[in-house]
N, C-alpha and C positions, 0 to 999 in steps of 0.2 A: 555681645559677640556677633560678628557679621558671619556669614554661613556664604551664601548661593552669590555674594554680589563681589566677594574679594578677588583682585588678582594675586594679590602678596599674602600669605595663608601667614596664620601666626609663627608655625614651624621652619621660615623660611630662613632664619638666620642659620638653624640647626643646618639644614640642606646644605644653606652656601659654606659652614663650617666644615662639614663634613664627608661634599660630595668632593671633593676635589682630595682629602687629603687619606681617604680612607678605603679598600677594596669595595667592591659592589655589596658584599656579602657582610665583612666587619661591623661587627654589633649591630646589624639590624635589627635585632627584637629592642634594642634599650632607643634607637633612634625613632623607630615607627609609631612606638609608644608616646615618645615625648611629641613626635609630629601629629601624632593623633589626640591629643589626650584635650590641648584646649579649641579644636573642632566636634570632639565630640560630648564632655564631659556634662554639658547643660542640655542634649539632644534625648528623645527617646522615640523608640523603634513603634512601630503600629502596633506592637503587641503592648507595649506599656512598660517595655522594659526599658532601663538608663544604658545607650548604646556601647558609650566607653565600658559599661560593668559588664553590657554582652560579650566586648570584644576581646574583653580581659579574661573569660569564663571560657573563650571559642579558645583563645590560648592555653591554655593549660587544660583543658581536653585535648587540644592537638600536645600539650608535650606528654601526657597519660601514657598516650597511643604509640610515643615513640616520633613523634614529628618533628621535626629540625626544628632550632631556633628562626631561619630564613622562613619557614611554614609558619612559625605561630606570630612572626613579622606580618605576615601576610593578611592575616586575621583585622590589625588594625587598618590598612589602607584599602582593604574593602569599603568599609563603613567613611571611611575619609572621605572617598572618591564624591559621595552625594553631597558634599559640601565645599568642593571646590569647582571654580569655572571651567578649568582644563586638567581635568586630574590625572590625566595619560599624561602630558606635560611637563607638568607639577613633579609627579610621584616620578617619572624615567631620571626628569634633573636631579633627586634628591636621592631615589635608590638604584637606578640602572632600568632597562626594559623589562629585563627578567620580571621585577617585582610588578610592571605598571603593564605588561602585559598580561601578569597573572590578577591583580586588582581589576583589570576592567573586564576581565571575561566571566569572572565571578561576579560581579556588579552586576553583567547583564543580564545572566542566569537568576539572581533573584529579583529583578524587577520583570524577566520572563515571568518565573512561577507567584509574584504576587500578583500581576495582572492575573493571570494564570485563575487565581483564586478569586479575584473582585469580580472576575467575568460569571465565577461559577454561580456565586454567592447571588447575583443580580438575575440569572437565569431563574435561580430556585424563588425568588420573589414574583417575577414577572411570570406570566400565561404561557405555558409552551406548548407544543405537538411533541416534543420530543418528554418522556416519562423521567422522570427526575434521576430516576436510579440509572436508565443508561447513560444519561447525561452526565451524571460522576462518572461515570465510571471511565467514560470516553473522556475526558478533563483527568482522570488521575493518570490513565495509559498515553496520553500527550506529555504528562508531565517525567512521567517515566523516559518516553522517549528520548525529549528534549534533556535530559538528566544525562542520560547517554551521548548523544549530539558533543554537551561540552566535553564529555569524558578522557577526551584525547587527552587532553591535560589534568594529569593524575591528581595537580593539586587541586581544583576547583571542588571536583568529587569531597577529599576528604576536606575541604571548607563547608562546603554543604550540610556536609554529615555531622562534623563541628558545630553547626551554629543550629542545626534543627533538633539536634539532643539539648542544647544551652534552651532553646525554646521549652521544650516541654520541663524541663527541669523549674526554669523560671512560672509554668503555670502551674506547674505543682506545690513548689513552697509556695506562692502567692494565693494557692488555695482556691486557684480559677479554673475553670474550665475551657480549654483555646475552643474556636471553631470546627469544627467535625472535619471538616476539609483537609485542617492544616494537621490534625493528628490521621485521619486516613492516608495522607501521603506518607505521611511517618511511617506507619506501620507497612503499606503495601508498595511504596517507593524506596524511601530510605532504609529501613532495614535492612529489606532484601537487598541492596547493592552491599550493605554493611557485611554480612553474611555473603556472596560474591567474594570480597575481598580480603573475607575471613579476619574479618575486627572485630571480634567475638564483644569483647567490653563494652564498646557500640551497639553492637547489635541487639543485644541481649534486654540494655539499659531501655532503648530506643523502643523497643515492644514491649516491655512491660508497662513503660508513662502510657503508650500509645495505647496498649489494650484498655490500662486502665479510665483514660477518657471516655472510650469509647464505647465499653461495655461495663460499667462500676460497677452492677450487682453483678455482673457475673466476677468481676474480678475481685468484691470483697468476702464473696463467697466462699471461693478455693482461697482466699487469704487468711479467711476466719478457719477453713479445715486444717493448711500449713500450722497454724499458730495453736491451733485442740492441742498436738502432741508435740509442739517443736522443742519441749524441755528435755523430753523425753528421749526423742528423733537424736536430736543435741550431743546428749549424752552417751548416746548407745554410737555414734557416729563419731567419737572424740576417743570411747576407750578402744570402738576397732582403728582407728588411725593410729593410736601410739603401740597397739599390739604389732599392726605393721610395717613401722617403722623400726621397731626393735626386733623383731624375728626375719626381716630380710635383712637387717644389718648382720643378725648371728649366720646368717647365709653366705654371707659377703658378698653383698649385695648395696652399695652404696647408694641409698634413694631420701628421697621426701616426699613424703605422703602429706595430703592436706586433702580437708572437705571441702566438698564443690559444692557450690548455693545451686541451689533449684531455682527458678524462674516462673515465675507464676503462667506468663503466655503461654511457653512450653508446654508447659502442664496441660493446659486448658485443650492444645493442639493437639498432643499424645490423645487426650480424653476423647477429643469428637473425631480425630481422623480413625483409633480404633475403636470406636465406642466402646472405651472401658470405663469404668466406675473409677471415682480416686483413691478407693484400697486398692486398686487394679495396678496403677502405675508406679512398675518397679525401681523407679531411680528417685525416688524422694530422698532415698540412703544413699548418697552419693559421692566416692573418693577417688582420688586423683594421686599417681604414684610416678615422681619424675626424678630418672633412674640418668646414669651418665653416658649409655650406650645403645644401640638399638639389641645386642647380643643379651645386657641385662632387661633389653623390656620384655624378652621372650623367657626368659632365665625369672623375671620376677610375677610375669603370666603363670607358668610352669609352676611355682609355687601358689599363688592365689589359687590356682585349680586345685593342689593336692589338698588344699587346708579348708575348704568350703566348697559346697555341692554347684558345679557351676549351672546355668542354665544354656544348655546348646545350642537352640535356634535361637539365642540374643548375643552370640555371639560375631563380634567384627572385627577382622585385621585392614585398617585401614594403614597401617607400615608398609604391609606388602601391595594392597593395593589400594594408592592415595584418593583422594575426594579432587574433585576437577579443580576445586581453587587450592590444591597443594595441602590440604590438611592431613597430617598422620597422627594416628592413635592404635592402640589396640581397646577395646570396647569389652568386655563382659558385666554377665549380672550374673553374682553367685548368692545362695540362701545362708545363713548363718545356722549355725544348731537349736533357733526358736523357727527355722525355715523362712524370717526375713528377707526379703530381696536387698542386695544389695548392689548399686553399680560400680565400677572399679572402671578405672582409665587408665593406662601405661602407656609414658613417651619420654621421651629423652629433653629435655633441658630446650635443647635451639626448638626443637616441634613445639614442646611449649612456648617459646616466645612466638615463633608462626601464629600459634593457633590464639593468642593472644593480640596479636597487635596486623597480624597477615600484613598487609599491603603497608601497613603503616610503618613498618619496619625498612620499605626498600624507598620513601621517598627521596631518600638523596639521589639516585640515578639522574630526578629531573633537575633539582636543584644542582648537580655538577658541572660546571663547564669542562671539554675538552679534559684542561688541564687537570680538575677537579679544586677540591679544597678542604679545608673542616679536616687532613684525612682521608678524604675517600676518593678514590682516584673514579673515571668515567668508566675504565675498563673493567675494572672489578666488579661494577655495578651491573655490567653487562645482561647476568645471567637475573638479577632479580628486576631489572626489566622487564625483559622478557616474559616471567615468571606472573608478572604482571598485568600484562597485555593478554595473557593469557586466560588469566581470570575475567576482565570484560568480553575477550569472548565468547567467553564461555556464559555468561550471564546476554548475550546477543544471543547465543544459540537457543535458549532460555527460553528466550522473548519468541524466537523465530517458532519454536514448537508450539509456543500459545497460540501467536497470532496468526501464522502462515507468515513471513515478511522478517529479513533483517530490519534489527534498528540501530545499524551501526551504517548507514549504509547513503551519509553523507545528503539527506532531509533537511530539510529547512524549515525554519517553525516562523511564524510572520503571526500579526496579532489584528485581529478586527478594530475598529474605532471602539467597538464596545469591548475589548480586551480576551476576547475568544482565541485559544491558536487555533492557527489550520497550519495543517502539515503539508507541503508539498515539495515533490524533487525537486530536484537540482538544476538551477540556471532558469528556473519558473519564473514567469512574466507577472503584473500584473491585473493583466487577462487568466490568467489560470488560476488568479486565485480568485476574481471573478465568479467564474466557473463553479469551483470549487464551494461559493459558498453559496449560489444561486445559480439553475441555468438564467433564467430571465436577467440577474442582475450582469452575469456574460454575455448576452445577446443586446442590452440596451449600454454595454460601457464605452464611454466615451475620451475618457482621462482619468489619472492615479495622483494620489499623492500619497508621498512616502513619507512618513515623519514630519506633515505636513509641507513637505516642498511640492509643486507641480514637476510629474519626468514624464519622458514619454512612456505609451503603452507597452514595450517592448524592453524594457529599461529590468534588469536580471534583480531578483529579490535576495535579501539576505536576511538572516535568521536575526529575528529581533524587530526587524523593522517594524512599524503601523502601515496597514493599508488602508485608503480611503477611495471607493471608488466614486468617478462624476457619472453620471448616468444621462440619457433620454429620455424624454417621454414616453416616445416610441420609436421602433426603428426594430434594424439586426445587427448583426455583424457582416464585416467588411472579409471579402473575399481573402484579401492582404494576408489575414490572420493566418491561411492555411498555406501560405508560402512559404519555406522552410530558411528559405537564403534571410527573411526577414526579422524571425526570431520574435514573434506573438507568442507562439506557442509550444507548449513541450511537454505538457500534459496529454497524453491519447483520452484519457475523458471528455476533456477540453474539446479536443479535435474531434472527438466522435459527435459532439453536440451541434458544433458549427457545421459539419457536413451533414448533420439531422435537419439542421434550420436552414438549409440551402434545399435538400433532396424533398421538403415542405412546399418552400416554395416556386419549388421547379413543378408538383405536381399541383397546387393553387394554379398556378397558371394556365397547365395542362385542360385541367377540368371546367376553367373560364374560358380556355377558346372551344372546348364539345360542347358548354352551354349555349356559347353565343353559334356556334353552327345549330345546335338542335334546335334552338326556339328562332330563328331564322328560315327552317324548312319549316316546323310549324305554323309561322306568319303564312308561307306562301301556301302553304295546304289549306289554309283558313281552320286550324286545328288546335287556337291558341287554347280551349279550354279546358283541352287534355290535361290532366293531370301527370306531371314528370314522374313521378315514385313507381303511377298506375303502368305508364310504359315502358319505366324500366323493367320491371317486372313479367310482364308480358314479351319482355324480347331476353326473358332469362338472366336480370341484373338485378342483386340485391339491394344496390338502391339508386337513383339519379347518378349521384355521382361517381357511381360504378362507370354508368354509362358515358355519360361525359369525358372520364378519362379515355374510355378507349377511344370515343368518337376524336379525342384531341390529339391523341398521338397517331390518328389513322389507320387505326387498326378493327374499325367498324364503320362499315358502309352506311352512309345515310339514305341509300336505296332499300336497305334493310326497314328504315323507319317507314319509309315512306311508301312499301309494299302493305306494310303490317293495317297504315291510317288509310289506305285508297278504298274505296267500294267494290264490292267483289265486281267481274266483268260476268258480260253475258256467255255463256255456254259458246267454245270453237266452234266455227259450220264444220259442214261434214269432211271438205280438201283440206282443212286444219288439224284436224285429231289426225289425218292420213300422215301429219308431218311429225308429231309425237308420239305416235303409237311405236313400240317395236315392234321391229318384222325379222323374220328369220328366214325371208326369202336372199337372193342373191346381191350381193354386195357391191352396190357403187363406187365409182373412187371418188375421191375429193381432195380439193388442195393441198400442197407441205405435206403428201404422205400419208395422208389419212383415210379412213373408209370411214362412212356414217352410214350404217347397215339400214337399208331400205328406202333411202332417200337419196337423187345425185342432185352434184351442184349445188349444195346447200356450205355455205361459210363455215369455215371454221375457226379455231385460235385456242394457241396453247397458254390454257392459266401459266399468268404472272407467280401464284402463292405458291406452288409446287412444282413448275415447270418441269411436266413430263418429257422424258427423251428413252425412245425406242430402246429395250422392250418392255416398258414397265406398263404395267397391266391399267388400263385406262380405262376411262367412263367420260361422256359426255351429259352436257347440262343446257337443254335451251334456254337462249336469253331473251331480252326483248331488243329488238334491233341491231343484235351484234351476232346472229347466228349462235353454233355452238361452241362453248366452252369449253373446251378438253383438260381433264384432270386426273390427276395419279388416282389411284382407286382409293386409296390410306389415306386420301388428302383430306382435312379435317374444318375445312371449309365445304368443299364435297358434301360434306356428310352433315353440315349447318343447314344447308339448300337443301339436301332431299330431303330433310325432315319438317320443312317447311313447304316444300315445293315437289314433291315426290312425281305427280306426274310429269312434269317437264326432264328427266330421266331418258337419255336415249342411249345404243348400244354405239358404240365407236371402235376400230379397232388399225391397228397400225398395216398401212398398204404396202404396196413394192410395185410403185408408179414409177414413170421415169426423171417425173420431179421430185423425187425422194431421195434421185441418187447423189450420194455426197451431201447433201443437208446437216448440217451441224444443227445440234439444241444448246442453249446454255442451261448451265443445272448448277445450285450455287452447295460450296462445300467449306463445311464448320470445321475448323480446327483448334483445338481447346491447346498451350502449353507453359510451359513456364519461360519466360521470358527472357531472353539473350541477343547477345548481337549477332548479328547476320541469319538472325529464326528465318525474316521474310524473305531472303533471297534464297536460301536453304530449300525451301518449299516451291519458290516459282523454279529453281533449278528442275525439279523431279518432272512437273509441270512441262516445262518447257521439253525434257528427252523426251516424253511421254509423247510429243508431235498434239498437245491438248494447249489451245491460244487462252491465257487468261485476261478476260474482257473485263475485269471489276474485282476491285479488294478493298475492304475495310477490317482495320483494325484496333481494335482497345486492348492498355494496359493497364491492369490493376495491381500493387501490391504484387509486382515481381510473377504475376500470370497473365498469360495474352490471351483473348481471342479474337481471332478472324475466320472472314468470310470470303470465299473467292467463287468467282460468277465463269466458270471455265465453259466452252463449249465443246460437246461430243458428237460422235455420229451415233453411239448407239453408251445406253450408261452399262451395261453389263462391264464392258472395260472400266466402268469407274471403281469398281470395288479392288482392282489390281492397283492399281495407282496408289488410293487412298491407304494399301497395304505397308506402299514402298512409305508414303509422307508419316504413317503412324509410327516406324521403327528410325526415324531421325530423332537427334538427341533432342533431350528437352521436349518431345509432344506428348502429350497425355492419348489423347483422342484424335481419329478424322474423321469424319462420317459426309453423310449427304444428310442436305437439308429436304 
């Protein structure tokens, strides 16, 4: 039989027989089968099982449950799909979209979760930094995810859930043991959605194969204690069912009583979540009473209390109020007259098929068109839609409380070369996922390929695909990346790296051009053999490239260095200390306004770093060849020099010369806000009534805050604290201050 190379499938006489003369829907379970049967019948699955006998087995689990005929159709053109060239094609001409959109999406979903598992299985062989145990566990909550991802589509779910109970079923009678993997998802994946959408039969089934894999002495343990007394159990559990079936009938009371099996997992859960012992737990005795009303299940409660001792805190009205995926019961444990526990359930007929088949029951909503068919119209289905959607949210909301994070919430799952997921948002690049799985491997990517095609780097991923990234030698990333109009990137991880490995080597740079000035004054001082670390340290910098940086951004004088390496000088004559000393005799004037107390005619000039303006309390600095300094008293430059230079300290103080009259200072002023249109004009407006000329503005914006700087000049700054009053109460400013 040909498999992977056919255009014309065996089935295809069937197709052209039957697509043209028969509804989309009409006998699809008796056609899919035959379409299926000589593709799959000589095939078997990586588990070892015969495909066609799994796909027959995922059938009739799906009609157990209550699943349409169109549902257990569905079952066979999954498995088809891997054996034809175009099986979207193939399966739309033979059964409609419906079916070949529903085959391909569950097709994709388990070659997802077996890569899913080959990747894990090869992790746990090979050497990792990552501990095995988080690594499952990070691999089972991807696969959960991803489990959700498909879930839109109701069918896929219960296909899944179908064929992973046919699994453990199959290694059970086969008397094998599956991989740890494939029954841990069982258990902490499949179930729990099982349970979500309250398919009790599933559920129940699905954790006990699982447990039993996965813990056997514990499971043959409590299977050996079940089994001590279960003739006994049996017996005593058979004459209280026909007592109650006979004494609520004389009530009139129309019910059916039957014993409910205990579930070994169960058990074992009750056991370690209340650390009881297993004489502890009260429902090993366990009956189930389904009455035709919600009025008799309260009417048949009402007698179970009067006739046996109930026990009050195990008591639950889940009628009045329902379990979030729609489940109602009423719940008691009463003692019998040897003071046995006994548990008792009461619900009405339709709760029990609920709590039997839950979600499985409203699949035709999806399988109905419009018009409907089979029967069931779209609008009647309305409400168990709904009812539906409701339950995976509520199994999202689940997940959200474990993990912090919806998982419904439109993620994308994409697979390494080596079959790893990585999960990432929505409209993600192949740069993000880069990122994602290396910074280095995102900082040297050069080109992707998707499912082994070359696309470009900017080319949107979709859940399923392979990535394969081309790499550099060396190198970064390209500016390009952080353009938005361009569409690299859309990961904020992503983005916070490439502006890491830019804000790097903005400051490599930095620190290469203070090198290349420092050891360029050290050539010309003849001081090459100073040691860099030694003079960092010495001018108050933890290491060289402390120093370098400031040296490169300019924001440390190389006068500095070069004071620190020169030979002390010889002691001032005596008309030189006369020019440094303070005097507190009478006060000379001097240039631009100023007075330099005890000396006339001597230069002045007002520091650049603080640019003092009348009447801020001043201090004066001798230089060498530029006379003195004048600086704010707070200025923190100021106060680097006197601690260095203490005696060059002279007293200075503001004149009322006739060249002071009318003199303007500039004085530059910070304004911190959040960013809007017309902020900068807003602010030169105040400026300007103020009768204050602004001679220089710079401004940055970051993330929706501004700030600027304006270089205004005053006659005296006391008026700037009025100003800066009016600029702080404009909309949008945080702050204005002087710098």
């Amino acid at each position: 039989m040909k498999s992977l190379g056919i255009d014309l499938n065996p089935a295809a006489p069937l197709i052209a027989a039957t697509a043209q003369s028969l509804p989309e829907q009409a006998n699809a379970l008796a056609r899919a089968r035959a379409f299926a049967e000589p593709l799959l019948a000589a095939e078997t699955l990586d588990t070892g099982e015969n495909t066609l006998a799994h796909a027959d087995a995922v059938a009739e689990i799906l009609r157990n449950v209550g699943g349409s005929q169109a549902m257990q159709a569905a079952s066979y053109l999954v498995y088809a799909c891997d054996h034809l060239n175009k099986p979207q094609e193939v399966i739309a001409k033979g059964f409609g979209d419906n079916f070949a959109a529903l085959a391909m999406e569950t097709t994709k979903l388990v070659r997802l979760q077996r890569q899913a598992r080959q990747a894990q299985r090869a992790s746990a062989r090979a050497p990792s930094a990552i501990p095995m145990a988080r690594s499952s566990a990070a691999q089972t909550e991807n696969v959960r995810k991803m489990l959700l991802a498909f879930s839109r589509d109701l069918r896929v779910v219960m296909l899944r859930l179908a064929s992973r109970l046919q699994t453990l079923r199959f290694y059970a009678s086969a008397k094998l043991s599956p991989p740890e993997d494939l029954a841990r998802e069982a258990l902490h994946v499949f179930a729990p959605l099982a349970s979500r959408l309250d398919i009790r039969e599933v559920k129940w089934e699905m954790e006990d194969l699982a447990f039993r894999f996965l813990e056997p002495e514990v499971y043959r343990q409590v299977a050996g204690l079940l089994d001590q007394k279960r003739s006994e159990r049996e017996t005593h559990v058979e004459q209280l069912r026909a007592r109650l079936q006979a004494e609520l009938a004389a009530q009139g009371i129309n019910a059916v009583v039957q014993g409910r099996p205990k579930h070994i997992y169960s058990i074992v859960k009750k056991m370690r979540g209340k650390s009881l012992g297993f004489d502890q737990v009260y429902d090993l005795r366990a009956l189930r009473i389904v009455v035709g009303s919600v009025p008799d299940c309260y009417a048949a409660l009402s007698w179970v209390h009067s006739q046996f001792t109930p026990v009050t805190q195990e008591f639950d009205d889940y009628i009045a109020k329902p379990k979030a995926n729609g489940y109602q019961s009423l719940h008691t444990i009463v003692r019998d007259g040897a003071l046995r526990p006994i548990e008792i359930q009461v619900r009405t007929q339709a709760m029990h098929e609920h709590a039997e088949r839950g979600a499985a029951a409203h699949w035709a909503y999806k399988e109905a068109g419009v018009k409907g068919y089979a029967g069931v119209s779209a609008s009647a289905s309305y409400d168990a839609k709904i009812a539906v959607l409701r339950q995976l949210l509520a199994w999202e909301r689940d997940l959200a409380g474990e993990h912090g994070a919806s998982a419904l919430d439109e993620r994308i799952y994409v697979l390494t070369p080596g079959a790893a997921i990585v999960e990432l948002p929505p409209g993600a690049t192949a740069v993000d996922f880069a990122y994602s799985v290396h910074t280095d491997l995102g900082h040297r990517c050069r080109g992707a390929r998707l499912d082994g095609v070359m696309v470009p780097l900017n080319t949107k991923l979709k859940s399923g695909q392979t990535v394969e990234i081309t790499v550099a030698k060396e190198g970064g990333p390209s500016r390009d990346w952080l353009n938005p109009e361009l569409g690299y990137l859309v990961s904020h991880r992503a983005k916070a790296k490439v502006r890491a490995w830019f804000n790097a080597l903005a400051l490599h740079q930095t620190v290469a051009r203070g090198r290349d000035s420092v050891e360029r004054l050290l050539q010309r001082l003849g001081k090459t053999a100073v040691k860099l670390d030694d003079l960092a340290g010495e001018l108050g910098f933890n290491s060289a490239d402390a120093l370098f940086e400031v040296v490169g951004k300019d924001e440390f004088s190389l006068r500095n260095i070069e004071q620190l390496l020169r030979p002390a000088e010889p002691a001032p004559a005596q008309e030189e200390q006369a020019l440094v000393r303070k005097s507190r005799s009478a006060p000379a004037s001097a240039k631009g306004g100023l007075l330099v107390v005890g000396v006339d005619s001597l230069m002045t000039q007002l520091a650049k770093c603080c640019k003092p303006a009348p009447p801020d309390p001043i201090c004066g600095f001798v230089t060498r060849g530029k006379g003195v300094s004048v600086h704010r008293a707070d200025c923190s430059n100021l106060r680097e020099m006197l601690a260095r230079n203490g005696e060059r300290v002279i007293e200075v103080q503001w004149g009322q010369s006739p060249q002071s009259a009318g003199a303007l200072y500039p004085v530059d002023v910070a304004v911190e806000a959040s960013d809007r249109q017309g902020l900068l004009r807003d602010i030169s407006e105040v400026f300007t009534k103020e009768k204050m000329n602004v001679v220089g503005v710079q401004t940055q914006s970051v993330k929706g805050a501004a700030w600027m700087t304006f270089t205004v000049e005053v006659a005296e700054s006391g008026n700037l604290a009025r100003v800066l009053g009016i600029v702080a109460e404009l909309r949008g400013v945080r702050s204005a201050r002087r710098r």
